[in-house]
N, C-alpha and C positions, 0 to 999 in steps of 0.2 A: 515432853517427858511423860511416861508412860505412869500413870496414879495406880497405886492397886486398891480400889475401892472396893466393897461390900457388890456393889453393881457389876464392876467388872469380874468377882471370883465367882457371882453367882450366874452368870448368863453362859458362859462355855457349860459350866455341867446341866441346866437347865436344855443347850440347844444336844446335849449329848444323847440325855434323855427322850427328845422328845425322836430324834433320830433311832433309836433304839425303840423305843414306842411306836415309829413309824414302820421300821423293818417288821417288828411282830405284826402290827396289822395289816399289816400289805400279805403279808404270809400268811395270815387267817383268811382275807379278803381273795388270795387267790388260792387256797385252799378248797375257799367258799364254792369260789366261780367254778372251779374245777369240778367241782362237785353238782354244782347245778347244771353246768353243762351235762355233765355225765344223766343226771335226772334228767334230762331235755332228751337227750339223747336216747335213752328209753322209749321216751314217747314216739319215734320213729322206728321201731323196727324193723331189723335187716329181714328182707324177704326171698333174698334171694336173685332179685331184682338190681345186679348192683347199677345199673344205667337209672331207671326211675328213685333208687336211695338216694344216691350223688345228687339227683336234682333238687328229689327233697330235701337234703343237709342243705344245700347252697340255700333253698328260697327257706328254710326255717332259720337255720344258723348262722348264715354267712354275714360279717364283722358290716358289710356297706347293703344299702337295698339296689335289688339289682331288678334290671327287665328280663325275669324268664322265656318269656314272648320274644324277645331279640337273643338270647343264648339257645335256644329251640331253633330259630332259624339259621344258625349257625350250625350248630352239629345234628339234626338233621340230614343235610346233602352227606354232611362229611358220612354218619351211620350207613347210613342207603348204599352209599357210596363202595361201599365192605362187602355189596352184597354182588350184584352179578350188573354185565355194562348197560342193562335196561333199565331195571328199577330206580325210581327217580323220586327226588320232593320238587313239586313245584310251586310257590311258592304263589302270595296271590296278584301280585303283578305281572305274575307270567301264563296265567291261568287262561284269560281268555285268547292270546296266542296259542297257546298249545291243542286251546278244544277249537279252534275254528276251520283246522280243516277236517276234525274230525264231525265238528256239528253241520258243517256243510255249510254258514251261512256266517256272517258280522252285519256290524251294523257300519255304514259309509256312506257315501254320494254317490257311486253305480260309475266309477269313468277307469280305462287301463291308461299309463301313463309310463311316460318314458322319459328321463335326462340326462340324455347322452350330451344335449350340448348343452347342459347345469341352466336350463326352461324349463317347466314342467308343460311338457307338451301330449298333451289328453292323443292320443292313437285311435281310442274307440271308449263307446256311450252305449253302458248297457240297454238296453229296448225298455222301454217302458220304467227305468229306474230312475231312479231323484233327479239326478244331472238332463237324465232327456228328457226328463218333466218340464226342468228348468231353461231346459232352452242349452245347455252348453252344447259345443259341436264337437267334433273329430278334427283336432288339426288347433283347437284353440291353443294359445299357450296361455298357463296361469300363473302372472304375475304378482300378483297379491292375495292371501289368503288372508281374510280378516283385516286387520292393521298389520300384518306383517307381510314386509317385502321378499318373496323369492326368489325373483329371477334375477340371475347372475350374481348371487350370493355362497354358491357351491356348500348349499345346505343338505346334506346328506339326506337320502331318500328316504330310512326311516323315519328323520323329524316329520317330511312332508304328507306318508303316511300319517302320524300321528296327528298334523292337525286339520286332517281334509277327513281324518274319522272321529267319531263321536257317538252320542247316544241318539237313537234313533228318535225322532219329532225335536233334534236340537237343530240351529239351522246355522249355518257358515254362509260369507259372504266372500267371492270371487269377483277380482279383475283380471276381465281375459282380454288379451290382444288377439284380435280375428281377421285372418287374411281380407282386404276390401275398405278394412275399417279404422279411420283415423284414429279417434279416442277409444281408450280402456272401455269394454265392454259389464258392464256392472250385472252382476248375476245371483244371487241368493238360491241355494241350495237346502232344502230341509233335507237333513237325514232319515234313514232309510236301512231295512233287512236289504243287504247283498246276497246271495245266493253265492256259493260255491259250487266251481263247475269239477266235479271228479273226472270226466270224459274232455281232455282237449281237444281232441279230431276223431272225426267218424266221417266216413265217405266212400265216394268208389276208389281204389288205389289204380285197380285195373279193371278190366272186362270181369266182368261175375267176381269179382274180389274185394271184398269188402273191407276196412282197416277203422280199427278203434282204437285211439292210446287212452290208455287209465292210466292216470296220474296219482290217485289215491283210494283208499276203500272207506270214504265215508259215512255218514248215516243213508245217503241216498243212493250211491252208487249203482245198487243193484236198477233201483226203477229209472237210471239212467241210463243203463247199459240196456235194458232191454229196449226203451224207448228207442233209442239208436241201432239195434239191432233188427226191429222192424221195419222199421223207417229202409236201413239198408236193404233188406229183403224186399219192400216194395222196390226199390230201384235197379233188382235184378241179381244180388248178390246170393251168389252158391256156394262163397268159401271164403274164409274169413282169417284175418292176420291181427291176432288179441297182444298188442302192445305194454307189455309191464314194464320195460326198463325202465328202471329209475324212481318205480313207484315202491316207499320205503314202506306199506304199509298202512296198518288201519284197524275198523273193526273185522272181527273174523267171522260173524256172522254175514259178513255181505259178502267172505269170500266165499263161506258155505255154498250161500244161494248163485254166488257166479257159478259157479262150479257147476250146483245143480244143474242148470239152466243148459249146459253142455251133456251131460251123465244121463244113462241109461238107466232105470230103475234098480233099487239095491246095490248099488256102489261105493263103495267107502270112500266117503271124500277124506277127511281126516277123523286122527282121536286124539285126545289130550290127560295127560296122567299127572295126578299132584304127586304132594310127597307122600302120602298114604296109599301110593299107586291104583288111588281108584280112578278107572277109567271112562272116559265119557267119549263116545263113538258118535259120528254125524254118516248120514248112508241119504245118499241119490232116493227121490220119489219117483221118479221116471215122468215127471207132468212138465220138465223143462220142453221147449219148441226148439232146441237147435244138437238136438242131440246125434245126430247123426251129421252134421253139417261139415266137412273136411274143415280140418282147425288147425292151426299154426299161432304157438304163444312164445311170445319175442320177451326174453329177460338178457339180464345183464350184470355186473357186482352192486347196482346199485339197488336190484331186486331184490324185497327183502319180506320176512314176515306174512301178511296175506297173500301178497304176490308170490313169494316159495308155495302156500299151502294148496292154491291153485294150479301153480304150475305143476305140483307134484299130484296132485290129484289126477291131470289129465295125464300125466308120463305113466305112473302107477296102473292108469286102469286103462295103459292103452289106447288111450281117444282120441290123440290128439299127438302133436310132431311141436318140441321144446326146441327152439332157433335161438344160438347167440353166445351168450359167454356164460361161465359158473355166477350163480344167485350171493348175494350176500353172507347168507348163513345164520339167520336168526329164526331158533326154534321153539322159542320162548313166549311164554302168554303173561298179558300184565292186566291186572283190575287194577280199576283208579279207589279209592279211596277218600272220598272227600273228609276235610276237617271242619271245624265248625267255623273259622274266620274266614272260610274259601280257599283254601290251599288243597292241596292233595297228595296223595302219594298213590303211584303206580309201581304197583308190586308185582314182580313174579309169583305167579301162584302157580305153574304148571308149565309142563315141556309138552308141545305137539307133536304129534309122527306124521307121514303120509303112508295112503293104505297097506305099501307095502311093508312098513315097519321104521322107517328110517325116520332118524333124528337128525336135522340137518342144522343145529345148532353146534357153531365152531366153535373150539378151545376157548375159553378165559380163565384159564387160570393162571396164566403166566401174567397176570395183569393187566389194567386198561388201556395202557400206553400200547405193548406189544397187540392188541385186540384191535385198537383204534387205528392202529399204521397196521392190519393186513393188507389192505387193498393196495398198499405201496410196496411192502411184503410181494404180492403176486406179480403187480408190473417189475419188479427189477428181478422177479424170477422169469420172466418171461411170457407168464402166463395169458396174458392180455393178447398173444402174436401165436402162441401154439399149444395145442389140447396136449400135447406128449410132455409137456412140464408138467399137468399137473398129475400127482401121484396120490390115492386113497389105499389105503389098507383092506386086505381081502378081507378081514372084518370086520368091514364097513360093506360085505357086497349083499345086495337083493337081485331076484328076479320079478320080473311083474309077472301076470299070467300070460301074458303074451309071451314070455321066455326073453323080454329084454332086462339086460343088466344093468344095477342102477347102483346108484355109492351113498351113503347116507355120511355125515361125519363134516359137514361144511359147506353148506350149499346143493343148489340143484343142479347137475352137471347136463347141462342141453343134450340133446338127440345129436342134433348135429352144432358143432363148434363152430363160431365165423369168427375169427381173429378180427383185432382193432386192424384200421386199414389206414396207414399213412405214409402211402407209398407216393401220391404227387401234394404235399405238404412242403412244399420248396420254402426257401427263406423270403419272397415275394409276397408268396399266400399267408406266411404266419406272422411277416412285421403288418401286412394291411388286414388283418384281424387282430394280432394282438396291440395294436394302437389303436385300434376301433374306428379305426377310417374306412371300412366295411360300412359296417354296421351305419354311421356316422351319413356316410353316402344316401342309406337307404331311408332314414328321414325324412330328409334334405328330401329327395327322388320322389319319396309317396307324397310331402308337401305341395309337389309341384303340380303331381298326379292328382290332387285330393279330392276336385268333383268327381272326378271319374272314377276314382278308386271305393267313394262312397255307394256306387251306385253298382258295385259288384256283390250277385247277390250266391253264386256258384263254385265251384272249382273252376269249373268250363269259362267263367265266365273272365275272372282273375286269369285265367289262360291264354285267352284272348287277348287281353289284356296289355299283359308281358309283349305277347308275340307284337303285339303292334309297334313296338318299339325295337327294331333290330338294331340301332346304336348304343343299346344301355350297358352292355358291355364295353366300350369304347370311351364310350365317356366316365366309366368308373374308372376308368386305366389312367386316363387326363387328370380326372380329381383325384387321386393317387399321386400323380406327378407334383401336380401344382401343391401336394402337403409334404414331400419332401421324399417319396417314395418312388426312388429313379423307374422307369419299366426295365425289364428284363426280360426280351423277348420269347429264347428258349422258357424262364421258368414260367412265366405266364401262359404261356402253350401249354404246360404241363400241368398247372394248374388252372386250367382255364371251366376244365365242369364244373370244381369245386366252385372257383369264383362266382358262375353264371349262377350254381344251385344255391348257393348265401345270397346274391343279391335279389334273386325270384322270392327266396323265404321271404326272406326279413323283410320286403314291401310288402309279401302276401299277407304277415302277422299283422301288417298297419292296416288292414281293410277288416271288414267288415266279417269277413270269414277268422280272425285270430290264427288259430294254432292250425286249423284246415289249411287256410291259405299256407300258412309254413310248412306242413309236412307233407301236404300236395309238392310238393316242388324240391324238398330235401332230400326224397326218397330214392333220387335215382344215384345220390352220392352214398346214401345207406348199402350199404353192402348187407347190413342183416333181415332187409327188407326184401333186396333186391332178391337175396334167396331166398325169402319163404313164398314170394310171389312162382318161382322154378317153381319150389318143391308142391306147391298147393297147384300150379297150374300141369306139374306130373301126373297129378294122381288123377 
């Protein structure tokens, strides 16, 4: 039974009051707040700046404490990203990948390595670096890196990068298995500066024909490319086939001086204009050695940036004969930017021309997607098989002084066009390449070969080599069989240079010569090789 006491009439209006007392100061109290945020608020004022405001609101005002340092790395990419498909943040994990082929050099254990069959099986021992210090060979496989077991673990090739590099005077320890040798070979490795090589092949291609691939234009490039060019010139060479496909670029000063080194005095190599349109002009000294030397420069869509600025320099002033397919199309200049935690950003600061005037930077404005699938773009237009697909606008045309026509608007459009060639590409040829039972063979093969293979120190010599083996075709066709790849008489006929010219590469990469040995022996299936060797042996 419910009592109506003194207690009980006076607690309902007591808790009335105090709720009512409550609503009032909650409402003065957020009155207050209101107010002092708005005074807070003050103390930041808008600049105009709304990107840097937002960030101060959040790191002054925002309700939680946040890591600005992890929200910066975030919108960052995404900012940059608004801008054009170059400019980039990178980030500081990513940093020394990014400068290493431009710095020409990391730090590592000196060995090229291959796991095709998930071994890490060492191919070749830089001369004179860590690994050949230490005694590892050519042909070892390395089954233990430290405590950790790799082989036959199908540990993905960049892990193994990652833990066979380090900081240089740090040392890693290897167990290698070595043809002859019962127990795991124990090896200790101090690390070491690797060298990056910007020139993969230089050599004779033919009688007085010289052949260089540049792979990139790094810090060193140029005093690589001339070393290699003397060197050729001692050995007879009077005309020369300067290889860029595929090479995406670099610093632009090393293309300058490539250039130079080709160019007659006062020549425009290129000029570059910001958005202030002031320009800055780079011109030929006439003190290069190979200026006059008949020249032939091989690009391809994969040619892009230094490599266009180059090739357009020699097309532009006339010097030289452009062989192959349209260039990439990037005409854009990027400075890096460093931050203070080691990150950086590579900005567009400026568009390039070649002498004649042309911009050979393609469309983005349609966005990155459409920008990043041209190249897919061009092959289903056909463009990869015949020069009459591709169409430029007549205002996009120049003349050099020579009186040839040239297209500015996406790329360098070659002298002469050599369509992609895969005309004996039979269904034989591309299941025993695309299962890697090629490649897979040629291991295996150079394994077998590997004193002899070590001790090849030439072109000539790896030539000899091959030839002395006239069954290695034969027996590729058997080990093809015995993996599940029936023969097929007729297509193996048909494909049969292709086969001989992959199986000669890919053991010749396993010697001692690398990328020589491969492109000595690819070349005769190149077709854009095979024509600039005509067109230079025309003239």
């Amino acid at each position: 039974m419910y009592k109506n006491t003194k207690r009980n009439i006076l607690f309902p209006s007591l808790l009335a009051v105090a709720v009512a007392a409550g609503i009032l100061i909650g409402s003065l109290l957020g009155r207050n707040s209101a107010e002092s945020q708005q005074r807070r608020s003050r103390t930041l004022p808008f600049s105009g700046d709304k990107i840097g405001y937002t960030l101060s609101l959040i790191e002054n005002l925002y309700v939680d404490s946040v890591n600005m340092d992890s929200i910066a790395e975030h919108v960052l990419p995404v900012l940059v990203k608004e801008l054009d498909p170059h400019s980039v943040y990178i980030p500081v994990p990513d940093m020394a990948a990014a400068n290493e082929t431009l710095d020409g050099e990391f730090d590592g254990i000196g060995v090229v390595f291959n796991m095709a069959t998930d071994t890490v099986i060492v191919l070749n021992v830089i001369s004179s670096g860590p690994s050949d210090k230490a005694g590892v060979k050519a042909g070892d496989r390395i089954i233990r890196i430290d405590d950790s077991l790799v082989a036959g673990r199908k540990i993905p090739q960049d892990r193994i990068v990652k833990l066979l590099r380090g900081k240089r005077g740090t040392k890693v320890n290897l167990s290698l298995q070595r043809s002859g040798i019962g127990d795991l070979v124990p090896v200790t490795v101090e690390r070491g500066v690797i060298p990056i090589k910007s020139i993969d092949a230089a050599f004779m291609i033919a009688p007085q024909v010289g052949f260089v691939k540049l792979t990139a234009f790094s810090k060193n490039s140029y005093d690589e490319l001339k070393a290699a060019l003397d060197r050729l010139k001692g050995e007879g060479m009077t005309r020369l086939i300067f290889d860029l496909r595929g090479n995406t670029g670099g610093f632009l000063d090393q293309a300058i001086r490539i250039a130079n080194e080709f160019l007659p005095g006062q020549k425009l190599i290129v000029y570059t204009e910001d958005k202030r349109k002031r320009r800055v002009e780079e011109f030929s000294d006439g003190r290069g050695g190979y200026t006059d030397m008949p020249l032939a420069i091989l690009i391809d869509e994969g040619s892009a940036s230094s490599s266009e600025i180059l090739a357009g320099a020699i097309q532009d002033n006339d010097r030289g004969t452009v062989i192959g397919r349209r260039s990439y199309g990037k005409g854009l200049v990027q400075q890096q930017f460093p931050y203070p935690d080691g990150s950086a950003l590579r900005l567009t600061i400026a568009r390039y021309y070649t002498p004649t005037g042309r911009s050979i930077q393609k469309p983005y404005t349609h966005g990155t997607d459409e920008y990043n699938n041209d190249l897919v773009t061009r092959f289903r237009h056909n463009e990869m098989f015949s020069a009459d697909s591709i169409k430029f606008a007549d205002s996009l045309r120049f003349t050099t002084p020579g009186g040839k026509v040239v297209y500015g608007g996406g790329g360098i459009m070659p002298d002469i066009f050599v369509p992609l060639d895969t005309t004996d590409m039979t269904p034989y040829f591309l299941e025993v390449t695309g299962r890697n039972i090629l490649y897979k063979y040629t291991i295996e093969y150079s394994d077998r070969i590997r004193e002899k293979l070590n001790e090849v120190k030439t072109v000539s010599e790896l030539d000899a080599l091959l030839d002395s083996d006239p069954g290695l075709f034969d027996d590729f066709i058997a080990y093809a069989s015995r993996r599940g790849v029936a023969p097929d008489k007729e297509q193996i006929e048909r494909s049969r240079a292709l086969i001989t010219a992959q199986l000669r590469a890919y053991i010749g990469r396993n010697s001692v010569l690398e990328d020589a040995g491969f492109y000595s022996n690819i070349y005769p299936i190149d077709n854009v090789i095979v024509r600039a060797i005509d067109e230079l042996n025309g003239q």
